[in-house]
MARFIPA-167376 format. One record per atom (N, C-alpha, C, O): residue number from 1; atom name; x, y, z. Coordinates in steps of 0.02 Angstrom, whole numbers, plus 50000, padded with zeros to 5 digits. Layout:
! residues N
{atom NUM,'CA',{X,Y,Z}}
...
//
This chain:
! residues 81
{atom 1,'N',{48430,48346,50370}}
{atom 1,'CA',{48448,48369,50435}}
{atom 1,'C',{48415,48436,50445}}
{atom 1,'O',{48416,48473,50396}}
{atom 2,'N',{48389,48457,50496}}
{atom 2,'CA',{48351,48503,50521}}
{atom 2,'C',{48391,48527,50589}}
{atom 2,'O',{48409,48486,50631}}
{atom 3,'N',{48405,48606,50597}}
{atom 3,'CA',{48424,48616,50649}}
{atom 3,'C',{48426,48698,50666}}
{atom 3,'O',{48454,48732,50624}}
{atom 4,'N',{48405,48724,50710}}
{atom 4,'CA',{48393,48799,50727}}
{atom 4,'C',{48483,48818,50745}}
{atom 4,'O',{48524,48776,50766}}
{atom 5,'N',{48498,48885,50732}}
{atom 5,'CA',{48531,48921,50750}}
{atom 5,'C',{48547,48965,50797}}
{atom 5,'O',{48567,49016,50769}}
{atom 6,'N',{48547,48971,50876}}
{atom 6,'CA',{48542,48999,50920}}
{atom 6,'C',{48615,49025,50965}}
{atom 6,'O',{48644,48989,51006}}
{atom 7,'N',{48631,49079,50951}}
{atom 7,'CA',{48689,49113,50971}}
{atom 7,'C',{48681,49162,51040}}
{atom 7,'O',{48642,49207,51027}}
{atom 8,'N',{48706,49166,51108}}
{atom 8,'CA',{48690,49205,51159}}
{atom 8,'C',{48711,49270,51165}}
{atom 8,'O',{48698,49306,51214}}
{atom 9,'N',{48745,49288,51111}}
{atom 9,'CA',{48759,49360,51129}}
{atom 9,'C',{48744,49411,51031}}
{atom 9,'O',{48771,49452,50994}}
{atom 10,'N',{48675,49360,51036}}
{atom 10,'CA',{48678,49408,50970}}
{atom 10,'C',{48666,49354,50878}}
{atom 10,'O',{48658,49294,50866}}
{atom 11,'N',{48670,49405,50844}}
{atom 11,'CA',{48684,49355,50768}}
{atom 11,'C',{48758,49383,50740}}
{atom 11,'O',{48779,49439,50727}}
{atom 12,'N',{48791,49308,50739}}
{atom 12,'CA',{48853,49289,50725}}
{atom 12,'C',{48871,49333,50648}}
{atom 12,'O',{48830,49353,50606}}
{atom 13,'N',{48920,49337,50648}}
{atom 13,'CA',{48951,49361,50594}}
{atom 13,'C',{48935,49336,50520}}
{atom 13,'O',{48912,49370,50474}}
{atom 14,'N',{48957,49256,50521}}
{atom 14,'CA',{48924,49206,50497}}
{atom 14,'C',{48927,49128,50530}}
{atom 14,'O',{48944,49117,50588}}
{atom 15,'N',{48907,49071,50477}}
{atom 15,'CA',{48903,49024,50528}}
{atom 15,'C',{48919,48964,50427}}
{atom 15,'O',{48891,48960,50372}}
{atom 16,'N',{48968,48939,50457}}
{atom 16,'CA',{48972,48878,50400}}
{atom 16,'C',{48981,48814,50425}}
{atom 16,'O',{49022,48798,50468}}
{atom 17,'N',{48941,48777,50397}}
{atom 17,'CA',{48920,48685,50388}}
{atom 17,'C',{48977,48672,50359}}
{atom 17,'O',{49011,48714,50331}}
{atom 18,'N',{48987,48627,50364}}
{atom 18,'CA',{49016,48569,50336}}
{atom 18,'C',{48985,48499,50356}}
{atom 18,'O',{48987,48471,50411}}
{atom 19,'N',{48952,48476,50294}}
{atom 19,'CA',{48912,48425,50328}}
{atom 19,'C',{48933,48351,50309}}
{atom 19,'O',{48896,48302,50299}}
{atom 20,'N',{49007,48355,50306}}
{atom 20,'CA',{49050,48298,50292}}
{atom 20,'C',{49045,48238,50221}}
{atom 20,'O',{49080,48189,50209}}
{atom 21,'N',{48999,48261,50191}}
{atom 21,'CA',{48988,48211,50117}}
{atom 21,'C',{49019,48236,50071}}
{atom 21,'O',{48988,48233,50018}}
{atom 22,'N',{49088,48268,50068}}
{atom 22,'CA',{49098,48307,49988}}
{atom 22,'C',{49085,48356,49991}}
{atom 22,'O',{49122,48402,50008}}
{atom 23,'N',{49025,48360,49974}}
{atom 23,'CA',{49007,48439,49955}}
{atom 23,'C',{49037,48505,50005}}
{atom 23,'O',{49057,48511,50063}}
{atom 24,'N',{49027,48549,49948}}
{atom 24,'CA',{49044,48599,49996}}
{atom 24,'C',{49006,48633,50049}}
{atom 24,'O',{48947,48624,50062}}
{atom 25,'N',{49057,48682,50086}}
{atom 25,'CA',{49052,48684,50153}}
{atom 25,'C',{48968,48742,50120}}
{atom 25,'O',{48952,48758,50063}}
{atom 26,'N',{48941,48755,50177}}
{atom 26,'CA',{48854,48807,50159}}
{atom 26,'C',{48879,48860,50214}}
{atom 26,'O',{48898,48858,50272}}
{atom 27,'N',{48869,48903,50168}}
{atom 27,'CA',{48881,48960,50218}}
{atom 27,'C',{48801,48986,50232}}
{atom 27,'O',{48761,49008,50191}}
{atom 28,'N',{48793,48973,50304}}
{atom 28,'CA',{48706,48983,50307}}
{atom 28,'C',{48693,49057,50338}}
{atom 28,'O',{48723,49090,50381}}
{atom 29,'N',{48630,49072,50294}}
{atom 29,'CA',{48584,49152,50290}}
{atom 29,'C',{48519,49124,50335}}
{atom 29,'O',{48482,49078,50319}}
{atom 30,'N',{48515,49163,50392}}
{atom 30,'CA',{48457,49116,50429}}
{atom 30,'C',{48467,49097,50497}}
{atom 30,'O',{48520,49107,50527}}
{atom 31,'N',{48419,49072,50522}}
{atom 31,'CA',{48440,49037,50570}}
{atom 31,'C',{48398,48973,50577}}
{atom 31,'O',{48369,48966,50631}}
{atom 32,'N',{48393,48937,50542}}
{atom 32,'CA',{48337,48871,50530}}
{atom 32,'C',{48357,48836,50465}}
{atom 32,'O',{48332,48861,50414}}
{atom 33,'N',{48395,48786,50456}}
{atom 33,'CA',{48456,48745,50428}}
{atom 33,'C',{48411,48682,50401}}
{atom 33,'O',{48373,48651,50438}}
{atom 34,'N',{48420,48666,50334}}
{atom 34,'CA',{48400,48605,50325}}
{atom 34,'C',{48456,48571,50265}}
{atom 34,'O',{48494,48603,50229}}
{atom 35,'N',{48450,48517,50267}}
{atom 35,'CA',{48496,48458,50224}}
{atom 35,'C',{48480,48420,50217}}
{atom 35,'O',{48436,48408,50259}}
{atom 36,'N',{48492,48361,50164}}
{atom 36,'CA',{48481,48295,50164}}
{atom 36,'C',{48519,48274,50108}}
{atom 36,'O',{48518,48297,50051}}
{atom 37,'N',{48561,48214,50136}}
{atom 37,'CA',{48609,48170,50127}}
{atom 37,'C',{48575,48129,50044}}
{atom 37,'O',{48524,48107,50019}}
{atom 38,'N',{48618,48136,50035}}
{atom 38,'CA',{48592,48086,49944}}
{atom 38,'C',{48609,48013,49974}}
{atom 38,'O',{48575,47972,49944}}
{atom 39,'N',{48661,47974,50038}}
{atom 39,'CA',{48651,47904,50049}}
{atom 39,'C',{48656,47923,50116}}
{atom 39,'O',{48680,47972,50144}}
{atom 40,'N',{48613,47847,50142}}
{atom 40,'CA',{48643,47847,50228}}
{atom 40,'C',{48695,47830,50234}}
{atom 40,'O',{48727,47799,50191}}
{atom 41,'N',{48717,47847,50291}}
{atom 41,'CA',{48792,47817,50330}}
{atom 41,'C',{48813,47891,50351}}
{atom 41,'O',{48791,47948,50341}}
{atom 42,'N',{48858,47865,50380}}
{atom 42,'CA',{48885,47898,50445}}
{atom 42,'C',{48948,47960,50435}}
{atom 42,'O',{49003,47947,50412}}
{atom 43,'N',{48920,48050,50464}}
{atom 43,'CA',{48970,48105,50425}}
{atom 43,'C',{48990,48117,50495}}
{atom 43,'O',{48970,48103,50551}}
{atom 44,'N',{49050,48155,50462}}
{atom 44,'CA',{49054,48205,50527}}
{atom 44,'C',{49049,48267,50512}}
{atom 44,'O',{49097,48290,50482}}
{atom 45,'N',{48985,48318,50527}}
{atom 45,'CA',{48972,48381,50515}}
{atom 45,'C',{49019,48415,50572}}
{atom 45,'O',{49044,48394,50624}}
{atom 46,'N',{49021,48471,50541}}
{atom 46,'CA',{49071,48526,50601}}
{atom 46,'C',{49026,48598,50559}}
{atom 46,'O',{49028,48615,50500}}
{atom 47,'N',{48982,48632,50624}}
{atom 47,'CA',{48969,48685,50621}}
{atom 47,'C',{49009,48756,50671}}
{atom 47,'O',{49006,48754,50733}}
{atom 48,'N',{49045,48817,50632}}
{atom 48,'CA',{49077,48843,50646}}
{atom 48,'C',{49045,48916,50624}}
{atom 48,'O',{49021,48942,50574}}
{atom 49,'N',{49058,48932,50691}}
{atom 49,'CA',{49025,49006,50694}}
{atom 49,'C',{49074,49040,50698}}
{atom 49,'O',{49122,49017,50729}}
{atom 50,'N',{49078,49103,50670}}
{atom 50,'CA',{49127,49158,50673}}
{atom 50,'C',{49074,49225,50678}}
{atom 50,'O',{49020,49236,50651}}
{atom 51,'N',{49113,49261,50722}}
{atom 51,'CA',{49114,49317,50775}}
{atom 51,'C',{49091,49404,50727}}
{atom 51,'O',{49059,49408,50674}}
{atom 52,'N',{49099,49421,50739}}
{atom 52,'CA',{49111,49507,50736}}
{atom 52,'C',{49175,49523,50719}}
{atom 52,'O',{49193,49558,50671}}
{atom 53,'N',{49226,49485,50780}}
{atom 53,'CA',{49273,49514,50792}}
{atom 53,'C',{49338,49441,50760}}
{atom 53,'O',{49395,49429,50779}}
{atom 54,'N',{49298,49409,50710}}
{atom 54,'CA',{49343,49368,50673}}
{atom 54,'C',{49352,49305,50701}}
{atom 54,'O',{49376,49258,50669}}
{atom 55,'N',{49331,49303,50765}}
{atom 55,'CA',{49345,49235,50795}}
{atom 55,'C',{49302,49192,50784}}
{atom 55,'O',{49242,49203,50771}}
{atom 56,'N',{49338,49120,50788}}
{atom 56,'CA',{49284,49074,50757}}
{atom 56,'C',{49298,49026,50810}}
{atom 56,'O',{49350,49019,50843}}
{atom 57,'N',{49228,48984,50812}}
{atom 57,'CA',{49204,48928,50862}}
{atom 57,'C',{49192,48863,50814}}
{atom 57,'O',{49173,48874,50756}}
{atom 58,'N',{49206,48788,50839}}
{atom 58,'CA',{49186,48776,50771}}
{atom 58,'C',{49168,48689,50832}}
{atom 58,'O',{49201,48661,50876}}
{atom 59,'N',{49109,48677,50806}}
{atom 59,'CA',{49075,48602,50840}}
{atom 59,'C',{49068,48559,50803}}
{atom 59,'O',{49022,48560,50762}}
{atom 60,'N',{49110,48511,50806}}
{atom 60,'CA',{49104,48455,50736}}
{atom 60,'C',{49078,48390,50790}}
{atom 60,'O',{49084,48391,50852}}
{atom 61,'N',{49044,48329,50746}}
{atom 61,'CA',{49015,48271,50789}}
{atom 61,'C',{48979,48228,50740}}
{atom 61,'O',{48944,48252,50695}}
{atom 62,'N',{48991,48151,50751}}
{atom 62,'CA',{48957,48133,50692}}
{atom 62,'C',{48879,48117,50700}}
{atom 62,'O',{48845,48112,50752}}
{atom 63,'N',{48861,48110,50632}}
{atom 63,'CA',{48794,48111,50629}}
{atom 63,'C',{48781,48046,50586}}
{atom 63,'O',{48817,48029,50539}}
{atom 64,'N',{48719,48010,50608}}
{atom 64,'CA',{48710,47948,50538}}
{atom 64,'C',{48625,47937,50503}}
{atom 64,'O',{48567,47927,50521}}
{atom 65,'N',{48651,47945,50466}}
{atom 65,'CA',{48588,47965,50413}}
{atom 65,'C',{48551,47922,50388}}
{atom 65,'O',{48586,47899,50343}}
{atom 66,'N',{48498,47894,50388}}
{atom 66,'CA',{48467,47827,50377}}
{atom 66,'C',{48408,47838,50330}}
{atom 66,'O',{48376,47890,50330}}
{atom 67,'N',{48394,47780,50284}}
{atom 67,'CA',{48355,47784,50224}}
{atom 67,'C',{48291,47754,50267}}
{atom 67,'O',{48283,47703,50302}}
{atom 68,'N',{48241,47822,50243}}
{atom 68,'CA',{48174,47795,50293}}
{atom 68,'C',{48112,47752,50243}}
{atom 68,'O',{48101,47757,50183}}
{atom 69,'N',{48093,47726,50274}}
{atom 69,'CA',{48033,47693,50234}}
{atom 69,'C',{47982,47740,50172}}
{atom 69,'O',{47947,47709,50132}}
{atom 70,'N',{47983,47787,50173}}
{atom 70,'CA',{47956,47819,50130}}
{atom 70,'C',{48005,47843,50082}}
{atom 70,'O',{47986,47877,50034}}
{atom 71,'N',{48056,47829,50089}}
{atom 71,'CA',{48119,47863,50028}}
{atom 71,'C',{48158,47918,50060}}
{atom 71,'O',{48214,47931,50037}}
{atom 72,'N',{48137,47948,50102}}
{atom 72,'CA',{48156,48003,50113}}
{atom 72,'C',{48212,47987,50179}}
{atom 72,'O',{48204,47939,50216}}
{atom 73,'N',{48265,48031,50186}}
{atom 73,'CA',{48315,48036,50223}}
{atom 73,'C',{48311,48040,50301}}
{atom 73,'O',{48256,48068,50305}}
{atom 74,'N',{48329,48033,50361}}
{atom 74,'CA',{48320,48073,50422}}
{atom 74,'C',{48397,48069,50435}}
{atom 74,'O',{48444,48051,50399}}
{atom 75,'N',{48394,48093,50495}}
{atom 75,'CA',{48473,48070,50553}}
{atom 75,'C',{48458,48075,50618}}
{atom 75,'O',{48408,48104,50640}}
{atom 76,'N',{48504,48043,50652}}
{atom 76,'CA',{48515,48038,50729}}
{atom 76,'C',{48559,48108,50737}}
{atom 76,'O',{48614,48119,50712}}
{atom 77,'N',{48521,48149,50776}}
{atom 77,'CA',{48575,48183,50789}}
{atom 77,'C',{48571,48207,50879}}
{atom 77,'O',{48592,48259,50906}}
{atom 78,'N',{48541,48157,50904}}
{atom 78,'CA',{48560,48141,50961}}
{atom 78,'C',{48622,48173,51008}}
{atom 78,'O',{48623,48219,51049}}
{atom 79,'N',{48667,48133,50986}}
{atom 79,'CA',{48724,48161,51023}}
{atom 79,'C',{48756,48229,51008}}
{atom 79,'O',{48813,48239,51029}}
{atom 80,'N',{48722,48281,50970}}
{atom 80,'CA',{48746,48327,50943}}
{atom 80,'C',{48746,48370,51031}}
{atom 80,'O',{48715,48347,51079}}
{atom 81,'N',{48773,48411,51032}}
{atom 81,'CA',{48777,48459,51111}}
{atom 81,'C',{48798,48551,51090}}
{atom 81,'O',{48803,48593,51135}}
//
């Protein structure tokens, strides 16, 4: 999974994944995000940004991850908003 980080009033306090397979949540340094799923099928990631001022936002939605012809992973993340 590939995805930029873009916040309107600035860089967030921090920003943590949860990208629904187990593992733990990534607390991301950056703003340009990558992942990939060890099987396909279908997560529900929730990315949650927290503030300056402690407050947190948090966008969860599922995503489905499909085994591509070369071995390697992608996802739909289409409906992400």
């Amino acid at each position: 999974m590939n995805f930029n980080i873009i916040t309107p009033c600035g860089s967030p306090a921090s920003v943590v994944i949860d990208y629904g397979d187990g593992s733990a949540p990534q607390v991301v340094t950056g703003s340009s995000v990558t992942y990939v799923y060890a099987t396909p099928g279908s997560y529900n990631v929730c990315v949650c940004i927290i503030d300056i001022m402690g407050d947190t936002t948090c966008v969860c939605d599922t995503v489905v991850a499909y085994r591509l012809t070369n071995g390697l992973e992608d996802i739909d993340i289409s409906s992400l908003q």
